[in-house]
N, C-alpha and C positions, 0 to 999 in steps of 0.2 A: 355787743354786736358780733354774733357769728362769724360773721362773713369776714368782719378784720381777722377775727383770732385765726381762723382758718388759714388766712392767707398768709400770717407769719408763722404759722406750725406747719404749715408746707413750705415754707422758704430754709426755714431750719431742719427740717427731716433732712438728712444725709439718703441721695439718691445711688448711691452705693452699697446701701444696706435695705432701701425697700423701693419695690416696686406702687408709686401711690396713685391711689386711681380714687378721683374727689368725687363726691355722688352729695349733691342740692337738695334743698327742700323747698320747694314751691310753698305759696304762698297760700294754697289750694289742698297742698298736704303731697301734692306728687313727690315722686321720688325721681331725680333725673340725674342723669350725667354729666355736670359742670365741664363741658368741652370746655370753651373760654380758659376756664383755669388748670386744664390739663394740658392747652396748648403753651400756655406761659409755662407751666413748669418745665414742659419741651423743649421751651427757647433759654432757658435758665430759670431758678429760683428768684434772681434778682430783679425780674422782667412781671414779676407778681405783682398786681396793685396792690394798692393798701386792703383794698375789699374787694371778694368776689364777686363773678355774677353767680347767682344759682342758678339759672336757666340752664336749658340742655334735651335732650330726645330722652322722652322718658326712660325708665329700667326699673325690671321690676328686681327690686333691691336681696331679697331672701336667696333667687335662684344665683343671683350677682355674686353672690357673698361663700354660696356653700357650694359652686358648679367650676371652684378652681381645684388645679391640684390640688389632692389630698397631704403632698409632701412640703407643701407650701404653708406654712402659718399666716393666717387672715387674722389680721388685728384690725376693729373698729377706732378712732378714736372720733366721738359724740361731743363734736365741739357744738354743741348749741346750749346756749345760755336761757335758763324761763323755762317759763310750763312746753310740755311734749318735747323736750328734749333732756330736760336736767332735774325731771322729775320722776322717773323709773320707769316712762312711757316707752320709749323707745330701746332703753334697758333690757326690759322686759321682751321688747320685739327680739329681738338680740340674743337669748336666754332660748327662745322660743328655735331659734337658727341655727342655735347651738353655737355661735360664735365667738373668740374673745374680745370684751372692748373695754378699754381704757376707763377708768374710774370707780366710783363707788356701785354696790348692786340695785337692784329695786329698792328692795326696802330702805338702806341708804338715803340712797336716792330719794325717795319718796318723801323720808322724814327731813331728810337737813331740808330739802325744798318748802315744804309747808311750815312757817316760822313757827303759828301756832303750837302744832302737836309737835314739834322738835322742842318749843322753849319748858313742856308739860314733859318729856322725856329727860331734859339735862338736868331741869328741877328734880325729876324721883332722884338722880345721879348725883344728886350734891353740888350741881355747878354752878356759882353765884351766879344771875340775870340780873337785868332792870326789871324793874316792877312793871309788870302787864295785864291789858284784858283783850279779851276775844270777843268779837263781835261778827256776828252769823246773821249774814242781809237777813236772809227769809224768816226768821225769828227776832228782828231787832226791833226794839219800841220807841226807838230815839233818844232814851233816856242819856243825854248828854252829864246830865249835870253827875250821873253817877259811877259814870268813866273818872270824871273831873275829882271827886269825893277820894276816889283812890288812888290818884294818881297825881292829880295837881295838874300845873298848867307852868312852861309847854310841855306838849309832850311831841314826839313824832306816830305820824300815821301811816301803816305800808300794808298792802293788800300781800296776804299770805304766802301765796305763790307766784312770786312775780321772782327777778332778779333783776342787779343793776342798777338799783334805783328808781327803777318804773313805776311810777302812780307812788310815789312816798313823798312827802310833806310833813312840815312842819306848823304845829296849831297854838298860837300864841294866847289866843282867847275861845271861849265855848265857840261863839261863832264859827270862826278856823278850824274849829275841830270838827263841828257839824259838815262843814263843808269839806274839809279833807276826806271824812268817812264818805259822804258821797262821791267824792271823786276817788278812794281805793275801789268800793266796790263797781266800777267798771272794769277793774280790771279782773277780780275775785270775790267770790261771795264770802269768803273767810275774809276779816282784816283785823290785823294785830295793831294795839294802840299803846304805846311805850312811854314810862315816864324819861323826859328828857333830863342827860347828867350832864353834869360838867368834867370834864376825862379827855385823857389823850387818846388816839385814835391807835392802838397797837396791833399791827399782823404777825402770824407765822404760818410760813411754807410746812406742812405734814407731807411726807411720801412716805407708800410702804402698807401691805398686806398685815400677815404674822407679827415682821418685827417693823420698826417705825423711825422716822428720819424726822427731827423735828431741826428745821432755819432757826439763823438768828433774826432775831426780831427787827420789823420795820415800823416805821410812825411815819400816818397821814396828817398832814397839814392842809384841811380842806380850804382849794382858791375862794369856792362859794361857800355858804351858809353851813353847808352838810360836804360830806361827798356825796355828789350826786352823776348821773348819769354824763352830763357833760364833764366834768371831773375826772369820771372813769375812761372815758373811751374818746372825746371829741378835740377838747382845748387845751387839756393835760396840764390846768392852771395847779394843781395840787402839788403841794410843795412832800414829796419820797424821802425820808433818812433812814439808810438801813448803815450798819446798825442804827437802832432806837436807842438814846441814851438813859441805861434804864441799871438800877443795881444786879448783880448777878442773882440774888435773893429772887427780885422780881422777876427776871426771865425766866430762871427756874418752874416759879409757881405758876406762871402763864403756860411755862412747855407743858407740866404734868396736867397742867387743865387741859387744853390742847388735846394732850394726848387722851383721857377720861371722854371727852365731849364726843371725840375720834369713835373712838371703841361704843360708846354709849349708843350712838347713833348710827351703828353698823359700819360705817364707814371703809371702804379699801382703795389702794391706788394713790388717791390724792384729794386734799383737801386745803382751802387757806383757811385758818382759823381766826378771826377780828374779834377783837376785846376793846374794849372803853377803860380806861384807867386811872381810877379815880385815884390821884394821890392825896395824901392823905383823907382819904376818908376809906371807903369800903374794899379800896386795891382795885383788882382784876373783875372786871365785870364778863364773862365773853356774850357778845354781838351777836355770832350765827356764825354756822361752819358753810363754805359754799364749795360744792365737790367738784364744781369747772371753772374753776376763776379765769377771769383772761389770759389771755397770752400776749395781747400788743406789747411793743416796743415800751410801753408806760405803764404794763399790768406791773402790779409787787411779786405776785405768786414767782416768776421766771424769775425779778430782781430777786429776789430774796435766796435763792438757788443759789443765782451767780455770786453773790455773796459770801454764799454759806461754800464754794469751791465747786458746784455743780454747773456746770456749762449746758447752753439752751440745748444745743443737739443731743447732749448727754442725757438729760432728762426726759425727753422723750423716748431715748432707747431706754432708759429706767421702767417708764409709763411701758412703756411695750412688754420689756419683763415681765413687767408684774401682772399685768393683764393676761398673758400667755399662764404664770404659772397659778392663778386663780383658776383660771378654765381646766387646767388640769385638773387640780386640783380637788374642784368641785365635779368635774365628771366623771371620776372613781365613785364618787357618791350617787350621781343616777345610775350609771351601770349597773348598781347593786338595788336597786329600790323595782 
């Protein structure tokens, strides 16, 4: 949910260090100005709901963005979670504005989002996955049984570009599966279909450009079936242990994957990395890297920080760094082209 992360990444930005001015997205696709949440941060931080409104008196967001001082560093940070935010779309708007903002780039972005062509990317890269197939609505012939042939039963079903847990399911018999494929693709016409393992649910915090910061590790204990969206953002039934009780051997080999899947996938700024862990059998599986993980008060990505000695407000001036010296960085390279 946007709108929560947002309103606890403005309660923790220190208003001694930025001037924050929140801009919504309608439902419509406007871009506006979240008065509502500009007036609470007014009254204090701690006067923030748990979620924003987005409404607001439109703005057109580009002239917003690049019509301040010039002596003023403008930093984006793209807390939206799913397709047109956390998939290189708005990135790219970004890139276009010449702006800096928080997280991974287009292509990044693009690829961790789409599960598909990320899990065909970590595969050239040597990064153990579950066994998977790809299924393309407008070419698909239903052949159930031949998903099932190679993968077994169950498996889980998630539409490619989604986040969060949106439109994912779990398909115990053909039937289930049939019917989950139809329910991912309202959300995407890509949908990735996964053999299901038996594995602990292990995270790591990634931050960092150049050089890289990898957490110790945390382990989900999902309340429901799966982690699933209510898990993540709503009832917070999921039972967090950071540390993960795991041998030094094994965090190791999880960091150094981590960190391959990282790089693999273009990656900058920040990422959580989720692996499945099969003990005794095949080790470290990784899940999928996601370049905005939440930030609530029950996301892992912030726990995993505050763990590892990095404090929430801290991290965000980190994200801000590094987003500033990316743009730099990368605009010595237009200048010259």
């Amino acid at each position: 949910m946007s709108c929560t992360t947002a309103a606890h990444v403005l309660a923790a930005a220190d208003p001694d260090h930025y001037d924050i001015v929140a801009i919504g997205i309608t439902r419509d696709g406007r871009f506006v100005l979240a008065e509502a949440a500009m007036d609470a941060l007014r009254a204090g931080s701690d006067q923030l709901p748990e979620a924003l409104d987005p409404s607001g008196p439109p703005t057109d967001l580009i002239p917003a963005l690049t019509g301040l001082d010039p002596d003023v560093h403008v930093v984006v940070l793209p807390l939206l979670h799913g397709p047109l935010g956390e998939d290189g779309t708005v990135q790219g708007l970004l890139e276009l504005a010449n702006v800096p903002y928080v997280g991974a780039g287009v292509l990044g972005s693009a690829l961790t989002m789409d599960k598909a062509k990320a899990k065909e990317v970590l595969a050239a890269a040597g990064v153990p996955q579950t066994a998977w197939v790809t299924v393309h609505e407008p070419v698909w012939t239903g052949d159930l049984a031949a998903i099932v042939d190679v993968l077994g039963l169950p498996v889980f079903v998630k539409p490619a570009n989604m986040g969060s847990s949106v439109g994912v399911r779990r398909a115990t018999t053909i039937e289930e599966l049939g019917a989950a494929i139809g329910h991912a693709f309202l959300y995407d016409e890509w949908v990735v279909v996964e053999e299901a393992v038996t594995a602990r649910e292990i995270e790591f915090a990634v931050l960092g450009n150049e050089e890289l910061r990898i957490s110790v590790p945390g382990e989900i204990v999902p309340g429901a079936e799966f982690y699933d969206y209510e898990d993540k953002y709503l009832d917070g039934t999921a039972k967090l242990f950071i540390p993960a009780l795991l041998t030094d051997e094994a965090v190791a080999e999880m960091q150094e994957l981590a960190q391959t899947a990282y790089r693999s996938l273009r990656v900058e700024g920040m990422a959580r990395a989720d692996f499945l862990y099969e003990e005794g059998g095949r080790g470290p599986l990784l899940n999928e890297l996601n370049t905005i993980p939440g930030f609530t008060p029950i996301s892992m990505y912030p726990k995993l920080w505050e763990a590892s000695g990095l404090a929430y407000s801290d991290l965000i001036d980190e994200l801000v760094r590094l987003a500033i010296a990316r743009h730099e960085r990368r605009s010595g390279k237009r200048l010259t082209s």
